[in-house]
C-alpha positions in Angstrom: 0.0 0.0 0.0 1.6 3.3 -1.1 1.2 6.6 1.1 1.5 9.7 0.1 1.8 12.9 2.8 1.9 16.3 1.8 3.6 19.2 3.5 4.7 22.7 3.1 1.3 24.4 2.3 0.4 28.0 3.9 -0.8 31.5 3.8 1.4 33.6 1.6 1.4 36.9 0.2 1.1 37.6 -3.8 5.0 37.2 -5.3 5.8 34.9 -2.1 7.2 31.4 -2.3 6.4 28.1 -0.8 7.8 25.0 -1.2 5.6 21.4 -0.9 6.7 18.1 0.1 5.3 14.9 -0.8 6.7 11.9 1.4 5.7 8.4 -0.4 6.0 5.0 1.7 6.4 1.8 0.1 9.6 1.1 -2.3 8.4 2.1 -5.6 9.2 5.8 -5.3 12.2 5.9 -7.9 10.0 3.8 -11.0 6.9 5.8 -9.9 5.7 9.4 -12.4 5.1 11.6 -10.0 2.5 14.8 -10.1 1.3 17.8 -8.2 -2.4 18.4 -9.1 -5.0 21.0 -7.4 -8.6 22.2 -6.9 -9.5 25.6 -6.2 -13.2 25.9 -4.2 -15.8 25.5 -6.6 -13.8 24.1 -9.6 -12.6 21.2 -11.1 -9.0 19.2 -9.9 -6.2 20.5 -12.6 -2.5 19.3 -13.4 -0.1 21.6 -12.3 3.1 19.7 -13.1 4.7 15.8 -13.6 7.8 14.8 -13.2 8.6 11.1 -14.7 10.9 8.4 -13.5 13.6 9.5 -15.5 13.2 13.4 -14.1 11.6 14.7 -17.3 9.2 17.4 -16.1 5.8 18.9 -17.6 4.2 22.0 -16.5 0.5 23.6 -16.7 1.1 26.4 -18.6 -0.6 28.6 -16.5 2.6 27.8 -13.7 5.3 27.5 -16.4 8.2 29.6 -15.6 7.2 30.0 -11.7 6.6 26.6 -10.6 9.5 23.7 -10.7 8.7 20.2 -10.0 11.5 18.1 -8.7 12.1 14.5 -6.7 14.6 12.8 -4.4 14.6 9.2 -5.3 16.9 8.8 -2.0 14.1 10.1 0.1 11.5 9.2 -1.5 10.1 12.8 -2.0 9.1 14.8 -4.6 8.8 18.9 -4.4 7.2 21.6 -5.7 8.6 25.0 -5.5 6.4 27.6 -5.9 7.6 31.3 -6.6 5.9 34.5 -7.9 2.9 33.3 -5.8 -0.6 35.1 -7.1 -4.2 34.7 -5.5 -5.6 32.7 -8.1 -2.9 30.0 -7.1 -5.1 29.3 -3.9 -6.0 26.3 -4.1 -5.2 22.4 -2.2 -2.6 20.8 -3.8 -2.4 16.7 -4.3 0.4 15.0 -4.4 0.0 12.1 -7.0 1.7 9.0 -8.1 1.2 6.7 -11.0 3.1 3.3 -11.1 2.2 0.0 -13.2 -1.7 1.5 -14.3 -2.2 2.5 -10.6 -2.7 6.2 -9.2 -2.1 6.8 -5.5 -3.1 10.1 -3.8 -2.3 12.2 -0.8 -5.2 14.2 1.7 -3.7 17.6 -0.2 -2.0 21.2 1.4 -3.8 24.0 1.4 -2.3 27.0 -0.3 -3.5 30.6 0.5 -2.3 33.5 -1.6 -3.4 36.5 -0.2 -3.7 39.8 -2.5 
């Protein structure tokens, strides 16, 4: 059974930064794609960025440019730093993994960019 715990989220003003955490148990971490998805109130879950096995990384394009995506295979972690934060970035983020068909998700971080 694979576990997935986010951290990092917060209140932040416009053009701040925060960094999330995602934590996966279980030994699959390095030959797992791993993602950061999120849901503002009222709409639909999006993609905001994937990063595969291999480190190849894929970004919304609405958090192109501000948003990098990285893992630690040795921790079995994956990141998402944030920068240039604006309100409509509020949202809770999921952390996400993919392996063999299967997709695996975290409780989410809420993220709070204040104007």
């Amino acid at each position: 059974q694979v576990q997935l715990v986010e951290s990092g989220g917060g209140l932040v003003q416009a053009g701040g930064s925060l960094r999330l955490s995602c934590a996966a148990s279980g030994s699959i971490f390095s030959f797992a794609a791993m993602g950061w998805y999120r849901q503002a109130p009222g709409k639909q879950r999006e993609l905001v960025a994937t990063i595969t096995s291999g480190s190849s990384a894929n970004y919304a394009d609405s958090v192109r440019g501000r948003f990098t995506i990285s893992r630690d295979n040795a921790k079995n972690t994956v990141y998402l730093q944030m920068n240039s934060l604006k309100p409509e970035d509020t949202a809770v983020y999921y952390c996400n993994l993919r392996v063999f068909g299967l997709d695996y998700w975290g409780k989410g971080t809420l993220v709070t960019v204040s104007s």
